[in-house]
ZADO-1210 file (C-alpha; in nm, 4 decimals, padded with zeros to 6 digits):
<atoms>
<atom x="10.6288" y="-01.0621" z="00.4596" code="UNK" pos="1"/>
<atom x="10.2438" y="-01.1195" z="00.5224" code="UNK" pos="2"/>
<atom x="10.3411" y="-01.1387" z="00.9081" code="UNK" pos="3"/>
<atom x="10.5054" y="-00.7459" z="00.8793" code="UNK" pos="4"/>
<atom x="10.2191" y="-00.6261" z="00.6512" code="UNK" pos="5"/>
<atom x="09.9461" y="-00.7821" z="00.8910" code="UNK" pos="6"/>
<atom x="10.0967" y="-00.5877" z="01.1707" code="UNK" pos="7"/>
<atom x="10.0944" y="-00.2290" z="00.9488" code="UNK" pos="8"/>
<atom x="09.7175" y="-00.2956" z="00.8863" code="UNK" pos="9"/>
<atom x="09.6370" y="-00.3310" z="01.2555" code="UNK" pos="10"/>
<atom x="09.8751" y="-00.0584" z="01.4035" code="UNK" pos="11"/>
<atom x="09.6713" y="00.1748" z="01.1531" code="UNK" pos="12"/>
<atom x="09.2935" y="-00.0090" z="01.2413" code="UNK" pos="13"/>
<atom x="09.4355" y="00.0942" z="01.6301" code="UNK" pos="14"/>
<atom x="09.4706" y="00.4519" z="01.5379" code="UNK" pos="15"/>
<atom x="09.1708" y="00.4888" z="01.3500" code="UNK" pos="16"/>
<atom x="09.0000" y="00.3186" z="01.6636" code="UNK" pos="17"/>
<atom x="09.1369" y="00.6064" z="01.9047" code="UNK" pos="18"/>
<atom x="09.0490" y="00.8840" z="01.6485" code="UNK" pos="19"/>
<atom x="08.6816" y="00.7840" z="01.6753" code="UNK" pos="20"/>
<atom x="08.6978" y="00.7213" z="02.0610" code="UNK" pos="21"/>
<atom x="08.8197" y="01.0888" z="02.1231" code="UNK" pos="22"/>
<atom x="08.5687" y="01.2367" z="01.8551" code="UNK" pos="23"/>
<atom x="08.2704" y="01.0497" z="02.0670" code="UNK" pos="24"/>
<atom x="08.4052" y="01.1832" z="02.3678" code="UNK" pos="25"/>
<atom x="08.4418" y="01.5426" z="02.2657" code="UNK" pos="26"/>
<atom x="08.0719" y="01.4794" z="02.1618" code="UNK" pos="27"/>
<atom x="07.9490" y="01.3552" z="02.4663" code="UNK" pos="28"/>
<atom x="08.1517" y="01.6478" z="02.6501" code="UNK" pos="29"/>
<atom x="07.9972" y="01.9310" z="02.4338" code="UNK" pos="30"/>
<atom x="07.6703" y="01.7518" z="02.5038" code="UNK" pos="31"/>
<atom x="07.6787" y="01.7699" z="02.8578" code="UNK" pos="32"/>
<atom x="07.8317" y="02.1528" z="02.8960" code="UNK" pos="33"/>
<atom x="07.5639" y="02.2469" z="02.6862" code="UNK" pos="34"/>
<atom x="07.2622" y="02.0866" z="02.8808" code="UNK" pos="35"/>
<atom x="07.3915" y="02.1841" z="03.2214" code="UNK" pos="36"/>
<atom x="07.4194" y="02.5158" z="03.1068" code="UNK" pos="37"/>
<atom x="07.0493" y="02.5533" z="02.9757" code="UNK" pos="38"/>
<atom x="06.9731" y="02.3486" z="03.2792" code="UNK" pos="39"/>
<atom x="07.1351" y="02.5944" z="03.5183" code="UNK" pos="40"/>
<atom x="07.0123" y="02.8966" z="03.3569" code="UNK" pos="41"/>
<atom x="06.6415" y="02.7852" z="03.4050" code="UNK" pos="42"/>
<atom x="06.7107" y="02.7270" z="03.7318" code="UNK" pos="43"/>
<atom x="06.8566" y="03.0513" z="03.7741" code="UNK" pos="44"/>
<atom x="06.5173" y="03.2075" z="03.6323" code="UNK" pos="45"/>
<atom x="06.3145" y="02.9796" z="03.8350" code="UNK" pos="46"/>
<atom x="06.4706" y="03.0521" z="04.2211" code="UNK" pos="47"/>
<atom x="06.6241" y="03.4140" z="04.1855" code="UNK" pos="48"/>
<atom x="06.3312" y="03.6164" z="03.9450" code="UNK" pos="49"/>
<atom x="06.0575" y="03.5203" z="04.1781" code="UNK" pos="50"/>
<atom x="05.8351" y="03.8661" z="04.1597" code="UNK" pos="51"/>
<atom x="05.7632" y="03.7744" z="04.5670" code="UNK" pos="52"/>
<atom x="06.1183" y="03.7503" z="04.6470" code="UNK" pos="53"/>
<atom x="06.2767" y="04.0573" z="04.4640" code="UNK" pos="54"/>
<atom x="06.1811" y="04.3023" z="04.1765" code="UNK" pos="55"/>
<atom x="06.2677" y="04.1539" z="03.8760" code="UNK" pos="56"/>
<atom x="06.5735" y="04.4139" z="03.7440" code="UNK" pos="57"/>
<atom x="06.9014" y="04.3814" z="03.5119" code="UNK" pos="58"/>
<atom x="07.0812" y="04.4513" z="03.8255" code="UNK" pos="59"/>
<atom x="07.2291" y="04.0525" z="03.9342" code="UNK" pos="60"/>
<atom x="07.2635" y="04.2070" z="04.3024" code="UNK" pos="61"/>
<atom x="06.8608" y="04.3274" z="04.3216" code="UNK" pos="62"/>
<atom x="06.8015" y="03.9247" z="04.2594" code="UNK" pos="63"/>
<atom x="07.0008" y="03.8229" z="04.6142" code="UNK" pos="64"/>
<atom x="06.7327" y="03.6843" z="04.8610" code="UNK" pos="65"/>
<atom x="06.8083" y="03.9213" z="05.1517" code="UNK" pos="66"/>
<atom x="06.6349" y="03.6689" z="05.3567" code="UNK" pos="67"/>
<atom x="06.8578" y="03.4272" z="05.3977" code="UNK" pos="68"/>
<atom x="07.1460" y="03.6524" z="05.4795" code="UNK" pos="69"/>
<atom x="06.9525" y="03.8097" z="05.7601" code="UNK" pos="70"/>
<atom x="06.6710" y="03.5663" z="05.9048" code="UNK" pos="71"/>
<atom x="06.7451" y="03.4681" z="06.2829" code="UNK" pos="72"/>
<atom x="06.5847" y="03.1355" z="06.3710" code="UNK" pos="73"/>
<atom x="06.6069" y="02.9053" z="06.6838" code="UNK" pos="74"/>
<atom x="06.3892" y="02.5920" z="06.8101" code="UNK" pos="75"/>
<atom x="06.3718" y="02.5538" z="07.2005" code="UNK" pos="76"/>
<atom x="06.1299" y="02.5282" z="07.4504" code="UNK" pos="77"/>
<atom x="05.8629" y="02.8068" z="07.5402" code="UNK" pos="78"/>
<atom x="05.7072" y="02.9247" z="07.8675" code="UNK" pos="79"/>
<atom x="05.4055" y="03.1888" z="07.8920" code="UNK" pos="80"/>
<atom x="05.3231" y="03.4089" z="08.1653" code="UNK" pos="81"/>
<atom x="05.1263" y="03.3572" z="08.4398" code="UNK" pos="82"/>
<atom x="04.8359" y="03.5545" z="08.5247" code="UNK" pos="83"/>
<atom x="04.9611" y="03.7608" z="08.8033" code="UNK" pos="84"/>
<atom x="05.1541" y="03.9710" z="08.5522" code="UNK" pos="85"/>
<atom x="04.8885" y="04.1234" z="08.3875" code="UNK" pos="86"/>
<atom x="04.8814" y="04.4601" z="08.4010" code="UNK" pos="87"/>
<atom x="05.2368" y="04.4817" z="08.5357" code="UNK" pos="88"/>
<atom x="05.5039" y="04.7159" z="08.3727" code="UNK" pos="89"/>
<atom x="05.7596" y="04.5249" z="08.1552" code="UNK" pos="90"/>
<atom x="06.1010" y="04.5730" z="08.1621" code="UNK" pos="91"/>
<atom x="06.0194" y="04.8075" z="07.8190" code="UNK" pos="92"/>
<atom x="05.8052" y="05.0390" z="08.0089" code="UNK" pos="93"/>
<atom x="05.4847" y="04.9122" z="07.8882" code="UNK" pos="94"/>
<atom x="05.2206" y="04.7333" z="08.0478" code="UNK" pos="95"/>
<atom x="05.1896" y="04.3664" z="08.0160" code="UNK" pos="96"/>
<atom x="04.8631" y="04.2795" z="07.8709" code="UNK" pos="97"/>
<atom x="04.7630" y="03.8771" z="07.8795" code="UNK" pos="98"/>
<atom x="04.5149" y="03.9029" z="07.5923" code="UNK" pos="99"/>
<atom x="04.7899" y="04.1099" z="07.3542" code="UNK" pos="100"/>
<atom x="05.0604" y="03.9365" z="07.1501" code="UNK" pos="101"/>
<atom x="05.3828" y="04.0302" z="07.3203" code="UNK" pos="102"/>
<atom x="05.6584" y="03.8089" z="07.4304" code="UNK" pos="103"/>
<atom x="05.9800" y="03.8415" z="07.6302" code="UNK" pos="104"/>
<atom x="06.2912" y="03.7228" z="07.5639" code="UNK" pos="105"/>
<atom x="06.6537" y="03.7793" z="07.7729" code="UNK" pos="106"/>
<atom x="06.8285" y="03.9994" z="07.4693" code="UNK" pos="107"/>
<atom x="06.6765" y="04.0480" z="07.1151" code="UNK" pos="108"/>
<atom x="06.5745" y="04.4360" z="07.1321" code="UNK" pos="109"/>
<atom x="06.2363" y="04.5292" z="07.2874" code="UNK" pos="110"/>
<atom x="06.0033" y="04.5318" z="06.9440" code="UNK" pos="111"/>
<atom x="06.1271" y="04.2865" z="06.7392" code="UNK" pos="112"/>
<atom x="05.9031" y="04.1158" z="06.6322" code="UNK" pos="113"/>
<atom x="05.8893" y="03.7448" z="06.5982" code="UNK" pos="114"/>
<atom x="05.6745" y="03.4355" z="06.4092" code="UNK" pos="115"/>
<atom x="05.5803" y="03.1346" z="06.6713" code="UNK" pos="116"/>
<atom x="05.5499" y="02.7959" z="06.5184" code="UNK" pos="117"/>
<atom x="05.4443" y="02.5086" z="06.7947" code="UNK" pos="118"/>
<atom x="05.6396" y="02.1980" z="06.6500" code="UNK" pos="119"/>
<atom x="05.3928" y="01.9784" z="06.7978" code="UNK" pos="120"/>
<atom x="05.0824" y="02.0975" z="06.6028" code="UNK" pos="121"/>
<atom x="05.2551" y="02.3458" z="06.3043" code="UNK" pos="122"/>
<atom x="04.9868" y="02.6548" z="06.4801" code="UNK" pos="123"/>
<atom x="05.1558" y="02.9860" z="06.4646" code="UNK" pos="124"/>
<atom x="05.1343" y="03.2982" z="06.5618" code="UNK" pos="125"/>
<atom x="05.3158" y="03.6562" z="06.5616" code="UNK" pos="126"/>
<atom x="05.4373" y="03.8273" z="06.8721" code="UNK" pos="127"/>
<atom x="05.6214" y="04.1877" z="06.9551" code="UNK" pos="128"/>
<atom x="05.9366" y="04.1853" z="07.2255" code="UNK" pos="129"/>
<atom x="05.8665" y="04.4134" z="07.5030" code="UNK" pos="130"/>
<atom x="05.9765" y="04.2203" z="07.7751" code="UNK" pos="131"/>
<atom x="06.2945" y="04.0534" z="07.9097" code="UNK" pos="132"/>
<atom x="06.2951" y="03.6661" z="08.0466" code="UNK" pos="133"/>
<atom x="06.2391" y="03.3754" z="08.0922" code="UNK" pos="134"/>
<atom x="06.4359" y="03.3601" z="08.3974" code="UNK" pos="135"/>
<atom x="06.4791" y="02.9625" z="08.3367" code="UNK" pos="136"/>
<atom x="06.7995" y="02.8623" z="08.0988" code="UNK" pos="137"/>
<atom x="06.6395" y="02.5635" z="07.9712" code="UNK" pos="138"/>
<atom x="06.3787" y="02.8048" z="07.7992" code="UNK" pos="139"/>
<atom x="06.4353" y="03.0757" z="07.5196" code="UNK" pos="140"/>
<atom x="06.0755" y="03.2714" z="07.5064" code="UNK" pos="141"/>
<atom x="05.8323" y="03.3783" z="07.7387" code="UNK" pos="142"/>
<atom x="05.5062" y="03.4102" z="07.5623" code="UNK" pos="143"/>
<atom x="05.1567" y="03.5778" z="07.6521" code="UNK" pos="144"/>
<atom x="04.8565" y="03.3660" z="07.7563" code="UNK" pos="145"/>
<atom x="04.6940" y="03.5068" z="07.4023" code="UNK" pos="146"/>
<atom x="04.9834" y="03.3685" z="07.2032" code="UNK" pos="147"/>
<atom x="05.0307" y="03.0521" z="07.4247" code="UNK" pos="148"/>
<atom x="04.7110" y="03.0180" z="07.3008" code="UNK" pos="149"/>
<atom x="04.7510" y="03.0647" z="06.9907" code="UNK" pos="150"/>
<atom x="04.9429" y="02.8105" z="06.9235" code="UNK" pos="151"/>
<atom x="04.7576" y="02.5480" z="07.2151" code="UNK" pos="152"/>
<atom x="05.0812" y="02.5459" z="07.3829" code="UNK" pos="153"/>
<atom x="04.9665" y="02.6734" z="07.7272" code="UNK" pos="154"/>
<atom x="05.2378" y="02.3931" z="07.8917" code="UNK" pos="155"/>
<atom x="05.5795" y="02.4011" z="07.7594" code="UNK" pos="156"/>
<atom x="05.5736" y="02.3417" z="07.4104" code="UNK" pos="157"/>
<atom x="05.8791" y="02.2998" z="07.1420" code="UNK" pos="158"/>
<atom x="05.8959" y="02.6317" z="06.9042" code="UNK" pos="159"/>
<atom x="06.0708" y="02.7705" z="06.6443" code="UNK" pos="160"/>
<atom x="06.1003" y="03.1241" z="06.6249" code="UNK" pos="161"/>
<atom x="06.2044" y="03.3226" z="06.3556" code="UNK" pos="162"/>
<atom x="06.2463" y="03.6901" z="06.2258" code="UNK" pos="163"/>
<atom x="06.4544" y="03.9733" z="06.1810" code="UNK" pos="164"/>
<atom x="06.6405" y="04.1456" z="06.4344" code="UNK" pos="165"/>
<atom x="06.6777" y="04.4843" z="06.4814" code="UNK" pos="166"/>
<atom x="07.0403" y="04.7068" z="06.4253" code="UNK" pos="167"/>
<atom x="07.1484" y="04.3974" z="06.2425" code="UNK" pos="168"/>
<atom x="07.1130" y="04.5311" z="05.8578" code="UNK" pos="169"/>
<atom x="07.4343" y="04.6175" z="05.6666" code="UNK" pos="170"/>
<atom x="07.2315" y="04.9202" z="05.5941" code="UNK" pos="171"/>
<atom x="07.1805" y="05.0694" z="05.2359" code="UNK" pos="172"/>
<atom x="06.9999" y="05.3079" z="05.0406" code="UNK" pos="173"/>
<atom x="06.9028" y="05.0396" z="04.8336" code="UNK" pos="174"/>
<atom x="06.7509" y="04.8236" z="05.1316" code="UNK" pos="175"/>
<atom x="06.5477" y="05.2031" z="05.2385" code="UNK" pos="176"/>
<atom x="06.2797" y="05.0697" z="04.9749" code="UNK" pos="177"/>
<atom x="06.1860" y="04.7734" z="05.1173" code="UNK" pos="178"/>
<atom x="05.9676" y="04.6334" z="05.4127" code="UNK" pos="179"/>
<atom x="06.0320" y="04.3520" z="05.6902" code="UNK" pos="180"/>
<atom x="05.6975" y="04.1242" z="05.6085" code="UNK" pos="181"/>
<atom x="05.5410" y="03.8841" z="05.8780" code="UNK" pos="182"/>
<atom x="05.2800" y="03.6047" z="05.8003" code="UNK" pos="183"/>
<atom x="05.1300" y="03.3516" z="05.9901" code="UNK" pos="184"/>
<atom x="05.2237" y="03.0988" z="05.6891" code="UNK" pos="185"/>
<atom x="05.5581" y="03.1496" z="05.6029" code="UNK" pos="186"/>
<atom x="05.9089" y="03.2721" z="05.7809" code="UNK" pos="187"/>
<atom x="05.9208" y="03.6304" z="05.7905" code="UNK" pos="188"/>
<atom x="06.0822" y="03.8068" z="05.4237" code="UNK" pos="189"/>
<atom x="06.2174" y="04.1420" z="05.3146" code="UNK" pos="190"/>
<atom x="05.9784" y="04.2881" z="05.0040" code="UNK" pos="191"/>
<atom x="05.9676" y="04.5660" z="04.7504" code="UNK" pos="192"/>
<atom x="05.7151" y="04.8240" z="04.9274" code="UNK" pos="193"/>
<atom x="05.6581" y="04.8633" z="04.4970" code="UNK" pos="194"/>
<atom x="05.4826" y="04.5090" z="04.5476" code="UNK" pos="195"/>
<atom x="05.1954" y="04.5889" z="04.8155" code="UNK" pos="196"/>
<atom x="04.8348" y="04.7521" z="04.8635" code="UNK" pos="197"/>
<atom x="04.8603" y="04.9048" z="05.1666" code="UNK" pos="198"/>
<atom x="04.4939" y="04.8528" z="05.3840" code="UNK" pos="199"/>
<atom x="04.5818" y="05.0057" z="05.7223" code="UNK" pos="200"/>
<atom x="04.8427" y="05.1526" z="05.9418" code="UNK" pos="201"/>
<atom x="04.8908" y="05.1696" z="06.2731" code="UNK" pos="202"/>
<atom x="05.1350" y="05.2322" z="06.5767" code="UNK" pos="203"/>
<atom x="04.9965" y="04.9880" z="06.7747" code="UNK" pos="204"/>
<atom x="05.0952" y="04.6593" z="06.6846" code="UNK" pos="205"/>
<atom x="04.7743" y="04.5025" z="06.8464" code="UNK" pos="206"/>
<atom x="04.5556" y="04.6890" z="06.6355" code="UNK" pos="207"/>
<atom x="04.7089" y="04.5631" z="06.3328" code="UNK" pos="208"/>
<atom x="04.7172" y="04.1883" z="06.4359" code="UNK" pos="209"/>
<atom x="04.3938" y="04.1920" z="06.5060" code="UNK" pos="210"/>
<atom x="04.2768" y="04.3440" z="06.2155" code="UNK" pos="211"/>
<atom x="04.5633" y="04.0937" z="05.9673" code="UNK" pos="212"/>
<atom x="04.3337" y="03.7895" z="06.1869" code="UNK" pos="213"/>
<atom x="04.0297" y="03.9631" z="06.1089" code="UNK" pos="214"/>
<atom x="04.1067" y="03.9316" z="05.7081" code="UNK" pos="215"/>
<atom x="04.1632" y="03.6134" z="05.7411" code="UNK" pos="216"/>
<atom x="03.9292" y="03.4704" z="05.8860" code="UNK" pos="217"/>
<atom x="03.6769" y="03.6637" z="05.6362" code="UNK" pos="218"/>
<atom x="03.8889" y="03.5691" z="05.3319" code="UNK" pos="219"/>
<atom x="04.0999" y="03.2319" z="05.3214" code="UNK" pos="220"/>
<atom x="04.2527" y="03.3669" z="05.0026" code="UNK" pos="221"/>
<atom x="04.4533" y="03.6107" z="05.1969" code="UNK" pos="222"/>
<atom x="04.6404" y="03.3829" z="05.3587" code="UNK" pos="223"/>
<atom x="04.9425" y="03.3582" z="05.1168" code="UNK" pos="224"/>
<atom x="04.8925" y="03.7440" z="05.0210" code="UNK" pos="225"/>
<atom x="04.8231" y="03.9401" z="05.3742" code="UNK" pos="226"/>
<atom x="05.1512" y="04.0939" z="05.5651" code="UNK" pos="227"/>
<atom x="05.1769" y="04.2987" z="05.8296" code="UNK" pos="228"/>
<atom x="05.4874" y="04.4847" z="05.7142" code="UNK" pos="229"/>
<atom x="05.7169" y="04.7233" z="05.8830" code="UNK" pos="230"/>
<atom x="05.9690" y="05.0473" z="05.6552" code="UNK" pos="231"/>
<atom x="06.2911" y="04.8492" z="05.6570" code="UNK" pos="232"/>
<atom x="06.4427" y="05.2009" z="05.7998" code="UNK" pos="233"/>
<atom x="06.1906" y="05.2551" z="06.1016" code="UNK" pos="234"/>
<atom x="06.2209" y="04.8977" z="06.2089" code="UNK" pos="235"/>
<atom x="06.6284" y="04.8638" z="06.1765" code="UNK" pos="236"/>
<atom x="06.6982" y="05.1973" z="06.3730" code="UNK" pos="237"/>
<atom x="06.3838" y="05.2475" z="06.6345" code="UNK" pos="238"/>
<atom x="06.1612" y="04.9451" z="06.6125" code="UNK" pos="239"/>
<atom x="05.9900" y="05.0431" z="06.9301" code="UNK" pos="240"/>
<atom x="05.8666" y="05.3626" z="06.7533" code="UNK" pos="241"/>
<atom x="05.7454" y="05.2243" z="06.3819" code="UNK" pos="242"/>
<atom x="05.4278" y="05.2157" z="06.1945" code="UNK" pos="243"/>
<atom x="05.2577" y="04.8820" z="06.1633" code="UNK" pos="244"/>
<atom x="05.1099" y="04.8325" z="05.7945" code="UNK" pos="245"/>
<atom x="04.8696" y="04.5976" z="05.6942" code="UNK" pos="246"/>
<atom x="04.9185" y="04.5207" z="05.3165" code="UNK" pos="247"/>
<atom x="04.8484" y="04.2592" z="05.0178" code="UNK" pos="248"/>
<atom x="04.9778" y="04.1846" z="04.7203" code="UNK" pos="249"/>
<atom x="04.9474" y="04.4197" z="04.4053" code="UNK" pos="250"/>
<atom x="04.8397" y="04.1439" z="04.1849" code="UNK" pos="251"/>
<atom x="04.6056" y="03.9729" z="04.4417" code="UNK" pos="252"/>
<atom x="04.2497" y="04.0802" z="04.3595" code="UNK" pos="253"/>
<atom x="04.0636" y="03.9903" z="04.7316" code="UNK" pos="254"/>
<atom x="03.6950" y="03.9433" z="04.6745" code="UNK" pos="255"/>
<atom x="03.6142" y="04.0899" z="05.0012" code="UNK" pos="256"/>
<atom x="03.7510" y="04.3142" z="05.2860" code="UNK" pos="257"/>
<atom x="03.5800" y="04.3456" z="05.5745" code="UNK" pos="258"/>
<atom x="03.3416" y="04.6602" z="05.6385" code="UNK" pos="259"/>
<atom x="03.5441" y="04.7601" z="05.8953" code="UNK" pos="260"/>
<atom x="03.8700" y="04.8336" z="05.7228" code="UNK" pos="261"/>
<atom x="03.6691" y="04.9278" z="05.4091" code="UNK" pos="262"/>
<atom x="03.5712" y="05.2251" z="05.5891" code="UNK" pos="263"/>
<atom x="03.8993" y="05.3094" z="05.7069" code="UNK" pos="264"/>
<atom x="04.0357" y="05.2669" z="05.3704" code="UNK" pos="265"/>
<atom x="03.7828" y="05.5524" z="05.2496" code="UNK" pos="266"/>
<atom x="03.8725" y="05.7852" z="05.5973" code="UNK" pos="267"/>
</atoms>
């Protein structure tokens, strides 16, 4: 009798024992769904609402980094030309200038434009495409003795370039309001033109590169807020025949701009 009774008690202490388990695990489950969620959703706010990456909106598709979908990037070895070629026409028409920052390359459209990074030494520097070569497989970018110099890479140095290239947007109305932005400091982005002080424009690239230098050398602060930036449009459809702007940040506050573009500014 005690024997069947002992083995009631237990069968019932068992069941009691699995109730509890499965309450503690739907516990630990809720737990966890909730925390991941929060989790994710800061995340979410940290990465995609960044103000430099796309204008905050209620629309989830104006949060998509554009860059990524679009960005062409490749590491190889570069060449630069040789001083005999100065002066020469290029295979874009235009004469090649050794002290400019121009670059050929066998296929990406003559004036895309393109950030240098020497792998060796992290220097970089901004070039336009207006010629075709190298002639040598085992090399992917011809550069000018300026921006060989640049980057100290007059022998054959490891790059990585990176930018956009032309006649490759899925084009949009909503992409008509932004700009293709080059730095010196960080890959090449699309931007809100809503998000920039324009400074300067010009049609010849030189003149603006020389003038984005100019800044920063007067003004170290500039260096994460100064762009030379190019109408999405212009540069996607005829990027030999755009306007080069120099711009900064809307919410950057520079202390000082050299006299030079100050007067321009007031012109």
């Amino acid at each position: 009798m005690w024997g069947k009774y002992s083995l009631i008690v237990l069968k019932k202490i068992n069941r009691n024992v699995l109730f509890q388990r499965k309450i503690i695990y739907t516990l630990i489950t809720l737990f966890l769904v909730v925390t991941l969620s929060v989790y994710g959703q800061n995340n979410l706010n940290g990465s995609l609402l960044n103000v430099y990456k796309t204008p905050v909106t209620n629309n989830f598709n104006d949060l998509i980094d554009l860059r990524s979908e679009y960005l062409w990037s490749i590491t190889g070895t570069a060449s630069y030309y040789g001083k005999k070629f100065h002066l020469r026409k290029t295979a874009s028409g235009a004469r090649f200038d050794k002290n400019e920052n121009s670059a050929a390359h066998r296929k990406l459209p003559f004036g895309t434009i393109l950030r240098v990074i020497n792998n060796n030494n992290e220097k970089s520097t901004l070039v336009r495409i207006n010629d075709r070569g190298p002639y040598s497989k085992n090399r992917i970018i011809d550069l000018s003795l300026k921006a060989a110099k640049d980057i100290s890479g007059l022998g054959l140095p490891n790059v990585t370039l990176s930018g956009f290239v032309p006649g490759k947007f899925n084009y949009t109305n909503e992409l008509s309001s932004y700009y293709v932005a080059y730095s010196q400091f960080d890959d090449p982005e699309l931007y809100s033109q809503d998000l920039f002080e324009i400074i300067e424009n010009d049609k010849d690239f030189q003149v603006i590169v020389d003038e984005y230098n100019n800044l920063l050398n007067s003004n170290q602060s500039f260096e994460s807020n100064l762009f030379i930036l190019i109408n999405l449009n212009e540069y996607n459809f005829s990027p030999s025949k755009v306007t080069y702007q120099l711009g900064y940040f809307k919410n950057f506050e520079p202390k000082r701009i050299p006299f030079s573009v100050a007067e321009r500014e007031k012109k």
